[in-house]
MDTraj code that builds the backbone (N, CA, C; nanometers):
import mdtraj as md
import numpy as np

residues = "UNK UNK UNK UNK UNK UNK UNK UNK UNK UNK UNK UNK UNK UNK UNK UNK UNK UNK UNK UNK UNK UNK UNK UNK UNK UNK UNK UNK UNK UNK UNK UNK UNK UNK UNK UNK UNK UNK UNK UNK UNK UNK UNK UNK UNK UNK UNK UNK UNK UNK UNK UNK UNK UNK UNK UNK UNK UNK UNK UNK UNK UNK UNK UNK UNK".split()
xyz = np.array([
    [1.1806, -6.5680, -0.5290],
    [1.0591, -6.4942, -0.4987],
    [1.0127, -6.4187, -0.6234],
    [0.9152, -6.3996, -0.6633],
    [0.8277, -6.3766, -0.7453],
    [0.7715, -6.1939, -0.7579],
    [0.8321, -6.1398, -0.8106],
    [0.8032, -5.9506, -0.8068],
    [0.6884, -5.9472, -0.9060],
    [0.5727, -5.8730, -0.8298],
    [0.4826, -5.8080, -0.9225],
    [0.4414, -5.6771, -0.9382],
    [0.4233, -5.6588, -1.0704],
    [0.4462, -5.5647, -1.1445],
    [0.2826, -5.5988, -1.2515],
    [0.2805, -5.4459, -1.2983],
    [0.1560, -5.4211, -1.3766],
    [0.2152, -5.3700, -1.5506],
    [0.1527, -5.4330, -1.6339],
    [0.1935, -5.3975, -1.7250],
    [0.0921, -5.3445, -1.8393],
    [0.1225, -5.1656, -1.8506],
    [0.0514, -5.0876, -1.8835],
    [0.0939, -5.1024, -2.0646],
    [-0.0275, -5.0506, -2.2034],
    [0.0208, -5.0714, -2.3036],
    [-0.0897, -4.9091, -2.3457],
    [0.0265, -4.8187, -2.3444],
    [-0.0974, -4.6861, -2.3678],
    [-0.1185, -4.6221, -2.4998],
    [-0.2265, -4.5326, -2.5306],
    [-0.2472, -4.5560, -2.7106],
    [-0.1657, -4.4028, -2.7212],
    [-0.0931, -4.3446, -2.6724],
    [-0.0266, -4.2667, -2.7481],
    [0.0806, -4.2238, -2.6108],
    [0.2488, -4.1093, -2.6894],
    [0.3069, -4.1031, -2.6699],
    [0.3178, -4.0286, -2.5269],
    [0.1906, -3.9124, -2.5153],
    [0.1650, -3.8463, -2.4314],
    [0.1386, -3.9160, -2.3003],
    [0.0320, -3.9916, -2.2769],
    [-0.0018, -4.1205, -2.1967],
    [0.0936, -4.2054, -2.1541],
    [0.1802, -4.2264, -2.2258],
    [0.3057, -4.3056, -2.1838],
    [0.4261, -4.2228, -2.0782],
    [0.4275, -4.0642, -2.1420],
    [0.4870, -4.0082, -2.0122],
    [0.4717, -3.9859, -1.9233],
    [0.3228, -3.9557, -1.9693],
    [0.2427, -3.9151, -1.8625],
    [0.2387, -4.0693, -1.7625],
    [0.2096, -4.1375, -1.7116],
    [0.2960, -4.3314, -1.6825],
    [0.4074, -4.2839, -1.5879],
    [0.5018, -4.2494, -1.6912],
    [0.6321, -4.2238, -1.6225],
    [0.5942, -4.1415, -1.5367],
    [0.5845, -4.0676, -1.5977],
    [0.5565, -3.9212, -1.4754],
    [0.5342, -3.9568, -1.3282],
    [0.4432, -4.0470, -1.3375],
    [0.3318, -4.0550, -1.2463],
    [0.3656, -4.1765, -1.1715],
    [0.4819, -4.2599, -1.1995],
    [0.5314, -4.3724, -1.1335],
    [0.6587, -4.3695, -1.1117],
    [0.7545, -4.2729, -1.1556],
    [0.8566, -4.2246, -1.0943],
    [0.9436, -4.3683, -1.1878],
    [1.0596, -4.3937, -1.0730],
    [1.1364, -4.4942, -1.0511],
    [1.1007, -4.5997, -1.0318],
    [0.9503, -4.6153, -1.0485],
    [0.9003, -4.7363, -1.0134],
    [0.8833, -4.7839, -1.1736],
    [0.8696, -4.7248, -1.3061],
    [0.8325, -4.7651, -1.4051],
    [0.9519, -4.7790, -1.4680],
    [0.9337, -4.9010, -1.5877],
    [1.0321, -4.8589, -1.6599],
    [0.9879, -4.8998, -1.8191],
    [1.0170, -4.8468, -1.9562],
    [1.0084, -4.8667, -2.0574],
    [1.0011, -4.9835, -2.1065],
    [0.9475, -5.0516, -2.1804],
    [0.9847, -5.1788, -2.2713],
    [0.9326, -5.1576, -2.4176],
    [0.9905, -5.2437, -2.4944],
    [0.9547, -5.2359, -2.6579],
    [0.9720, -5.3361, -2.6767],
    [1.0659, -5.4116, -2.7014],
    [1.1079, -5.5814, -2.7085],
    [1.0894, -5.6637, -2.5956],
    [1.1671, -5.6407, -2.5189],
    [1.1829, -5.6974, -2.3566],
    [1.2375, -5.7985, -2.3318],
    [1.3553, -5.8456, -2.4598],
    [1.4385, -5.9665, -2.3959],
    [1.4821, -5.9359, -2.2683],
    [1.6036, -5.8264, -2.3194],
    [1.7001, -5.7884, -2.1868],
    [1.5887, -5.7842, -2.0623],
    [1.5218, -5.6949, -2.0698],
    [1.3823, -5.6893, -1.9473],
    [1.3712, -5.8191, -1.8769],
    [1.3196, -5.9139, -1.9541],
    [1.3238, -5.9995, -1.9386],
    [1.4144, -6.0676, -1.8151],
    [1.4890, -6.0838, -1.9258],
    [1.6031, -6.1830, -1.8254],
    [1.6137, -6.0566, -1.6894],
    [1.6559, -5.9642, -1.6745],
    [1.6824, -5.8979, -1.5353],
    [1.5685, -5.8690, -1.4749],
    [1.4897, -5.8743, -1.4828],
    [1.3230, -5.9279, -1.3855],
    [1.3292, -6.0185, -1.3603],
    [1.3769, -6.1770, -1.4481],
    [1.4134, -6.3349, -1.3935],
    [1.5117, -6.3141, -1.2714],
    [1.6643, -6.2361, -1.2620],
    [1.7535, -6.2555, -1.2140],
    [1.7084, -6.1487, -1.0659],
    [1.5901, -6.0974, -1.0686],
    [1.5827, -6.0294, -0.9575],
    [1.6568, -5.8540, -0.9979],
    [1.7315, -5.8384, -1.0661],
    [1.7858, -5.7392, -1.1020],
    [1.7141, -5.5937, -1.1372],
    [1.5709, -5.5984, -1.1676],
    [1.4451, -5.4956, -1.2277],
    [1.3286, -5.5351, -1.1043],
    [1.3223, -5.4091, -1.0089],
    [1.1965, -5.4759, -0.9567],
    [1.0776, -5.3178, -0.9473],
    [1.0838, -5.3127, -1.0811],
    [0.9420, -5.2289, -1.1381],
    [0.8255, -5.2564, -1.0282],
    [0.7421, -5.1172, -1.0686],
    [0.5771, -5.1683, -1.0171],
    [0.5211, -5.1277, -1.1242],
    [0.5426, -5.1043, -1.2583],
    [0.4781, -5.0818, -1.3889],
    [0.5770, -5.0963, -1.4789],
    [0.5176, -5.1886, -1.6315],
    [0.5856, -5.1276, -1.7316],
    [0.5436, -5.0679, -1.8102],
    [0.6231, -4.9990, -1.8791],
    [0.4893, -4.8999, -2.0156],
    [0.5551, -4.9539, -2.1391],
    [0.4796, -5.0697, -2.1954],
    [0.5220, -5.0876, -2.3239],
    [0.5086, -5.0257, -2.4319],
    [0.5821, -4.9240, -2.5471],
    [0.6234, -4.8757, -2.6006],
    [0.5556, -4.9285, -2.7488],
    [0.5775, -5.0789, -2.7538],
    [0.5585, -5.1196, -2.8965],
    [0.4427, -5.0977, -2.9789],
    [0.3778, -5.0885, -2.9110],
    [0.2318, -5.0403, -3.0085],
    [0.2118, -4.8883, -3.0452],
    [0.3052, -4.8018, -3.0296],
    [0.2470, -4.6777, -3.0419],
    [0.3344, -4.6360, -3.1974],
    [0.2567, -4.6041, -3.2803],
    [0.2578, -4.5696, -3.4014],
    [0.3153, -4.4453, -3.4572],
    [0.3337, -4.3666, -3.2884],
    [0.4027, -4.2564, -3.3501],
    [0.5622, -4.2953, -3.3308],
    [0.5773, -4.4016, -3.2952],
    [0.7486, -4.3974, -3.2220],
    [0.7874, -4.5204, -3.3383],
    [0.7165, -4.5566, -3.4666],
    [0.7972, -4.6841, -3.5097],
    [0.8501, -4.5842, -3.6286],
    [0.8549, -4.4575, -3.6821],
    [0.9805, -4.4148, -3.7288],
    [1.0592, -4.3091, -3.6774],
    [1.1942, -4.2989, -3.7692],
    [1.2305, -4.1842, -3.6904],
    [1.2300, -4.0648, -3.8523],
    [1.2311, -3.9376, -3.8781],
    [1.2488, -3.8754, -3.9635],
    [1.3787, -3.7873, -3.9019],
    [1.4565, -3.7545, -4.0015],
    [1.5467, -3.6481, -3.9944],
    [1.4794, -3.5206, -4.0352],
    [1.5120, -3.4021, -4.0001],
    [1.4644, -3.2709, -4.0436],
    [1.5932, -3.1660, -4.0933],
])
top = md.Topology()
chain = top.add_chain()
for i, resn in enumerate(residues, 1):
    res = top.add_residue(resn, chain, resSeq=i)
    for name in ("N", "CA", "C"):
        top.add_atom(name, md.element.get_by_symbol(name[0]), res)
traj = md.Trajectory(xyz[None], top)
């Protein structure tokens, strides 16, 4: 059987929690999404949103302080 799910891509970091926030346990993170992947195939992930991560420009470094 076939789970659907919406997949959100938001332009900044705030928006993305704000996602979470607002979808609880129903959302979950992605950036790559092999692993995702495969456990959405196996039935194992049954999201009603994802918030993909990869485009947001503030999260592709990290700085030490």
């Amino acid at each position: 059987m076939f789970h659907r799910f919406r997949v959100v891509r938001p332009d900044s970091v705030g928006e993305a929690v704000a996602l979470l926030r607002e979808h609880g346990d129903g959302a979950k993170v992605v950036a790559g999404s092999t692993a995702m992947t495969i456990m959405l195939r196996q039935g194992l992930l049954t999201p009603t949103i994802l918030v993909s991560i990869a485009g947001l420009e503030a999260l592709r470094t990290i700085r030490l302080r």
